[in-house]
Every structure is written in structure tokens, then in C-alpha cells.
Residue, then its C-alpha position, 0 to 999 in steps of 0.5 A: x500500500x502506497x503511503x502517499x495515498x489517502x485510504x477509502x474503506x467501503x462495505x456491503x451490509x453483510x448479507x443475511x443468507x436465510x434466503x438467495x439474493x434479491x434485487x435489493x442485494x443487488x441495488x446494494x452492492x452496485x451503490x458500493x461498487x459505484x462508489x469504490x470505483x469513483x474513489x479510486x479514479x479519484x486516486x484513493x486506496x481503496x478497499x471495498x469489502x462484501x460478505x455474509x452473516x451466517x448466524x441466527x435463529x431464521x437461518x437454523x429455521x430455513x435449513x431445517x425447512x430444507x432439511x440440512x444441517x445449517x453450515x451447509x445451508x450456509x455454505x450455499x446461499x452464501x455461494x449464491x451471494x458470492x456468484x452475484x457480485x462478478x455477474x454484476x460487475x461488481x468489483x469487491x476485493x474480499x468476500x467475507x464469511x461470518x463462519x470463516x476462521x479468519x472472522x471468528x478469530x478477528x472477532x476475538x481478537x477485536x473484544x480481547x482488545x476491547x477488554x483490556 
């Protein structure tokens, strides 16, 4: 990262994966990415994150509805999320998963810090 540049952090609501996209995740995501793309020609460092939140009550009441564990559920709506964001040309630079490891143990660290 360039230190003579000024720095532009971007995000998507991270979205809640009970069901597949829709055209509000898309309206969503595009906004952002108009965005990061008008702060880079700008000449910004930009970092335009994406994601999902994997957790919660009508998560568990949607896999149970199809049948599946919940972290598989996850896994595909979560895909289905992940797949929307090249088919509109959106330019994102991380896709963020609250059941990845590399969260949960930024989570941690963030309220161990919190906590001192």
C-alpha cells in the first residue's frame, strides 16, 4: 500500500443468507461498487469489502425447512451471494464469511482488545 495515498474503506451490509439474493442485494452492492470505483479514479486506496452473516435463529429455521444441517445451508446461499457480485460487475476485493476462521478469530481478537 502506497503511503502517499489517502485510504477509502467501503462495505456491503453483510448479507443475511436465510434466503438467495434479491434485487435489493443487488441495488446494494452496485451503490458500493459505484462508489469504490469513483474513489479510486479519484486516486484513493481503496478497499471495498462484501460478505455474509451466517448466524441466527431464521437461518437454523430455513435449513431445517430444507432439511440440512445449517453450515451447509450456509455454505450455499452464501455461494449464491458470492456468484452475484462478478455477474454484476461488481468489483469487491474480499468476500467475507461470518463462519470463516479468519472472522471468528478477528472477532476475538477485536473484544480481547476491547477488554483490556
Amino acid at each position: 500500500m502506497s503511503s502517499d495515498k489517502k485510504t477509502f474503506y467501503i462495505t456491503t451490509p453483510i448479507y443475511y443468507v436465510n434466503d438467495k439474493p434479491h434485487l435489493g442485494h443487488a441495488y446494494t452492492s452496485i451503490a458500493c461498487d459505484v462508489m469504490a470505483r469513483h474513489k479510486k479514479l479519484d486516486g484513493y486506496e481503496t478497499y471495498f469489502l462484501s460478505g455474509t452473516d451466517e448466524h441466527g435463529q431464521k437461518v437454523q429455521q430455513a435449513a431445517e425447512a430444507k432439511g440440512i444441517d445449517p453450515q451447509s445451508f450456509t455454505d450455499e446461499v452464501s455461494q449464491n451471494f458470492r456468484d452475484l457480485l462478478p455477474a454484476l460487475n461488481v468489483s469487491n476485493d474480499d468476500f467475507i464469511r461470518t463462519t470463516e476462521e479468519r472472522h471468528k478469530i478477528a472477532c476475538q481478537a477485536l473484544w480481547k482488545r476491547r477488554a483490556e
